[in-house]
C-alpha positions as CSV (number, residue, x, y, z in Angstrom):
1,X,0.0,0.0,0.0
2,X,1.2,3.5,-1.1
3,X,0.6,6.4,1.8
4,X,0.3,9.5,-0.1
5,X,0.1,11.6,2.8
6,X,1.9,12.8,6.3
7,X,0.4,15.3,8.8
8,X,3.0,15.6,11.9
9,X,6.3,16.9,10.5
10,X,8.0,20.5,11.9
11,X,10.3,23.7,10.6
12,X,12.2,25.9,12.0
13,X,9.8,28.0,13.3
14,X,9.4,25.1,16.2
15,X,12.6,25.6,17.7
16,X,14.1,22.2,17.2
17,X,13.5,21.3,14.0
18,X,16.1,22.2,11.2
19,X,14.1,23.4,7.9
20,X,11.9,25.6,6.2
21,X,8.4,24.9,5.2
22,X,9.5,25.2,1.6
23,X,12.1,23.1,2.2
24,X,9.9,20.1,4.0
25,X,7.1,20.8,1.0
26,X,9.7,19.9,-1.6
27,X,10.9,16.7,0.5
28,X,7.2,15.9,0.2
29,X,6.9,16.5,-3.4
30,X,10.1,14.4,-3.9
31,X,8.9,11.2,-2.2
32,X,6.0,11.2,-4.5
33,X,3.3,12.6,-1.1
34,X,0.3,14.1,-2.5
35,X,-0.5,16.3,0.9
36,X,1.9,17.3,3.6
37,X,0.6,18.9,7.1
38,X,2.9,21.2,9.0
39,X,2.1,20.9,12.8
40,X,4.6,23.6,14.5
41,X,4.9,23.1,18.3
42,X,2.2,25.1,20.6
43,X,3.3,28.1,22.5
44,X,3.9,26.3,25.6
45,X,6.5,24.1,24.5
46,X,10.4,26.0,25.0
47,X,11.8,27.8,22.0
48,X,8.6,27.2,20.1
49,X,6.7,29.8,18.2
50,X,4.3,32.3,19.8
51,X,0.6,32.6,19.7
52,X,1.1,35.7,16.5
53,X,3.1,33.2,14.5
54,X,-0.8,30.4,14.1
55,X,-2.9,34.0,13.7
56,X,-0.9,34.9,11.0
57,X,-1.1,31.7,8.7
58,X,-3.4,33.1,6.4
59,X,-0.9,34.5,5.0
60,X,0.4,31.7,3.2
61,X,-0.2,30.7,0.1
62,X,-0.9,27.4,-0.3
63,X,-1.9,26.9,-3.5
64,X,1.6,28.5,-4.3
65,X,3.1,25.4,-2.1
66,X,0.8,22.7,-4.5
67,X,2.1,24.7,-8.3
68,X,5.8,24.7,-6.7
69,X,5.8,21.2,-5.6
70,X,2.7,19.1,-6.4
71,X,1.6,19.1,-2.7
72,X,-1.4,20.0,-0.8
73,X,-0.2,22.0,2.2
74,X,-2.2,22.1,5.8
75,X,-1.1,24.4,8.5
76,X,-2.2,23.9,11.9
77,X,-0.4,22.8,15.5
78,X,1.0,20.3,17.6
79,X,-0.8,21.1,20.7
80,X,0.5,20.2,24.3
81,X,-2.2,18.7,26.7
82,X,-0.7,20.3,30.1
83,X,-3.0,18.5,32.7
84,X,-5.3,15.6,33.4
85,X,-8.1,17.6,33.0
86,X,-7.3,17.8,29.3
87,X,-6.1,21.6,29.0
88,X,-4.4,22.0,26.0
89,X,-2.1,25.9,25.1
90,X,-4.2,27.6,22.5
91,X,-7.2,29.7,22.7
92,X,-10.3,28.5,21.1
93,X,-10.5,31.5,18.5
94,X,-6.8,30.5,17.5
95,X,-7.3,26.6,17.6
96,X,-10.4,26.8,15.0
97,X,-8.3,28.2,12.2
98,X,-5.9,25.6,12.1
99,X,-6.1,23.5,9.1
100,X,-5.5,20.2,11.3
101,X,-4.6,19.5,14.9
102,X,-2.6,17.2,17.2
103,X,-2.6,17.2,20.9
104,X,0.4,15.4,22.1
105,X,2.0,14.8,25.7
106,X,5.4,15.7,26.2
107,X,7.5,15.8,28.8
108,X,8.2,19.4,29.6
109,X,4.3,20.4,29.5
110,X,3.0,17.4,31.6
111,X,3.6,15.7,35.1
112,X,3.0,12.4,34.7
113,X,0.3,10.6,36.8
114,X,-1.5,7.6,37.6
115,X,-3.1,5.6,34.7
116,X,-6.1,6.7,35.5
117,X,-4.9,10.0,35.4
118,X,-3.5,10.0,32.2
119,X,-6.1,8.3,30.7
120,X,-8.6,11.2,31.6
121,X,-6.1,13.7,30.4
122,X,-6.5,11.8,27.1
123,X,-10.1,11.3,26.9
124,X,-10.6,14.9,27.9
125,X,-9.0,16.1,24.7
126,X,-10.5,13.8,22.6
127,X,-13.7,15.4,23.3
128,X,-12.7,19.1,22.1
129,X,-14.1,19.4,19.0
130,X,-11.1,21.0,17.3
131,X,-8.4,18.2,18.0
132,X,-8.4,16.0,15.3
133,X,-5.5,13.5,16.4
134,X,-3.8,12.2,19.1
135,X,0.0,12.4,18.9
136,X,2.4,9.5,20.0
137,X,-0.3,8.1,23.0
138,X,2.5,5.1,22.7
139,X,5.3,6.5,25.3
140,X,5.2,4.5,27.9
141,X,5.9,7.6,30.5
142,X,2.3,9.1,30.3
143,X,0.9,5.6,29.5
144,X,-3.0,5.5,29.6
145,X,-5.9,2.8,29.2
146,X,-5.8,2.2,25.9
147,X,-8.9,0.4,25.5
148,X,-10.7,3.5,27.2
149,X,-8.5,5.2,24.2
150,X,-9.5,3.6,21.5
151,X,-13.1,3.6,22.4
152,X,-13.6,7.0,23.1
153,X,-11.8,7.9,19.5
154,X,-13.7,5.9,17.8
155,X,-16.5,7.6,19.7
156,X,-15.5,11.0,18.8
157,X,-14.4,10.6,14.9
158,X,-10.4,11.5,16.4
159,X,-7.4,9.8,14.9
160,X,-4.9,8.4,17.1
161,X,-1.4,8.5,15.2
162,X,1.2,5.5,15.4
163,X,4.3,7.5,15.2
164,X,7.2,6.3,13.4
165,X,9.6,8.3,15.1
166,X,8.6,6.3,18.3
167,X,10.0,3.2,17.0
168,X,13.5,4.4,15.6
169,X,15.9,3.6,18.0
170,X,17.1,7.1,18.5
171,X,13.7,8.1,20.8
172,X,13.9,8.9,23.8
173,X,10.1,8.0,24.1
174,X,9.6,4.4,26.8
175,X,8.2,1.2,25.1
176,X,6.9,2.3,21.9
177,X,6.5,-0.6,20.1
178,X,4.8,-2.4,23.3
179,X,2.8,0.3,23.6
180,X,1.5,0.5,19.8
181,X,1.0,-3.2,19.4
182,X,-1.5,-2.8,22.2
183,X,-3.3,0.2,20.7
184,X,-3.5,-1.7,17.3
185,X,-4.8,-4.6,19.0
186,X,-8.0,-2.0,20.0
187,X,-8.0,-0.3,17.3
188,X,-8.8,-3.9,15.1
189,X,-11.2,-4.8,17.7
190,X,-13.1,-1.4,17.6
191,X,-12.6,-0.7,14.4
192,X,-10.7,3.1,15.1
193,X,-8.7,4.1,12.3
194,X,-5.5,5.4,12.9
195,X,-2.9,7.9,10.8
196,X,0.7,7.1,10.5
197,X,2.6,10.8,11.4
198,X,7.1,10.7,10.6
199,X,6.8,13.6,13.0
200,X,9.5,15.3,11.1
201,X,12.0,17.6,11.9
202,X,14.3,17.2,9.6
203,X,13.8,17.6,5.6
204,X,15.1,13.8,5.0
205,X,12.1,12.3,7.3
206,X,9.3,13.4,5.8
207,X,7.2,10.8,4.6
208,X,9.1,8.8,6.5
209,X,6.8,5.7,7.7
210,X,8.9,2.5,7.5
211,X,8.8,1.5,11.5
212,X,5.0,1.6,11.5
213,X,4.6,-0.3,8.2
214,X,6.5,-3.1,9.2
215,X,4.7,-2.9,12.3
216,X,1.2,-2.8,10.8
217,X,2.3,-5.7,8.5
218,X,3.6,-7.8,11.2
219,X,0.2,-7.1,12.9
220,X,-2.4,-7.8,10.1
221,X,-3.4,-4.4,10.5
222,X,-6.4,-3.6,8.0
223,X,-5.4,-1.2,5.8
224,X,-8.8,0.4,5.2
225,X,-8.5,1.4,9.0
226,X,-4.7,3.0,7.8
227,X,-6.0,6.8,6.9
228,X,-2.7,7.7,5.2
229,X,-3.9,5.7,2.5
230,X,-6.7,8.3,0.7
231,X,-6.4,12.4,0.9
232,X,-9.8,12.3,0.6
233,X,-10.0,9.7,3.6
234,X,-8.0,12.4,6.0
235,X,-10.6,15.4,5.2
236,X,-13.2,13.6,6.8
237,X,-11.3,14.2,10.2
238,X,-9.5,17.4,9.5
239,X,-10.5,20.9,10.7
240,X,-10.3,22.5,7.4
241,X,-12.5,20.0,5.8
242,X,-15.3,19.6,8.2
């Protein structure tokens, strides 16, 4: 199966990523992707961009990005959930312009607590009607119950990402692959479909899936439930689609 797509890469403007968004678009274009999301770090991660830089990407032109390099450009955020109640760092009146979204737990945003703790911190984002997908809910320091997971994504039309950078033996994330085998096992029992994310922040990445797919194959994973498959699959779940 061809993925034509990748939603969770970064530029420069996150702070620890090493490219420009022309220079990630072209990567895209190169591999052969037919969209490419850029999901820049929220304002409460350190050395990230501030709250001006998401206001002002309506200034972009994407349909520039798709004559230059045959891609369909989305613009949006990598949200940080900061508590178990959920909270997430961007205002509402921001968070409903971005193109897509991704709410993600990392380290220096979060305190890690009890499963059932992180569980609810999941679930509570879930249900905010502008985060579309759940980042890298495979590292083993905030784990959560994934059936509870699964089930309340399926629930609430949210994607939960397997993230290849999770498996490459360079992250620092805990038990990745344990982790994700668990979550696919839910996600073929209830049927949740899932996006494959490089999370990107390098130009050489993007697109950049291999980990997961022999993962996925190992698994039996259905590939209907694999949303990286179809551009037109991913709008049904993306902000600027709905």
């Amino acid at each position: 199966m061809k993925y034509v797509l990748d939603v969770h890469t970064h530029t420069l403007a996150s702070g620890h990523a090493y490219n420009t968004m022309a220079e990630m678009a072209c990567a895209a274009g190169r591999k052969g992707l037919q969209l490419l999301g850029i999901t820049e770090h929220a304002v409460e991660m350190p050395g990230t961009c501030c709250t001006f830089y998401f206001e002002n990407l309506k200034m972009v032109d994407r349909d520039k990005y798709k004559d230059c390099y045959g891609v369909e450009l989305l613009l949006g955020t990598e949200l940080n959930i900061l508590d178990y109640q959920g909270t997430i760092d961007m205002e509402e009146r921001t968070l409903k312009k971005m193109d897509v979204t991704i709410a993600s737990i990392h380290p220096p945003c979060y305190k890690s607590g009890t499963e059932e703790e992180n569980t609810n911190a999941y679930l509570c984002a879930i249900k905010n009607p502008y985060i579309n997908i759940i980042g890298h809910p495979d590292d083993g320091r905030f784990k959560p119950d994934y059936r509870a997971v699964v089930q309340a994504a399926k629930e609430y039309k949210v994607l939960l990402e397997l993230n290849n950078n999770s498996l490459d033996p360079r992250c620092f994330r805990q038990n990745g692959r344990e982790n994700m085998l668990e979550l696919l096992k839910y996600c073929k029992e209830y049927q949740a479909p899932v996006i494959i994310g490089s999370d990107a922040h390098v130009d050489d990445l993007v697109g950049a899936h291999e980990f997961v797919e022999a993962l996925l194959k190992e698994t039996e994973f259905p590939e209907e439930l694999v949303v990286n498959r179809s551009v037109e699959e991913l709008k049904k779940y993306v902000n600027r689609y709905r």
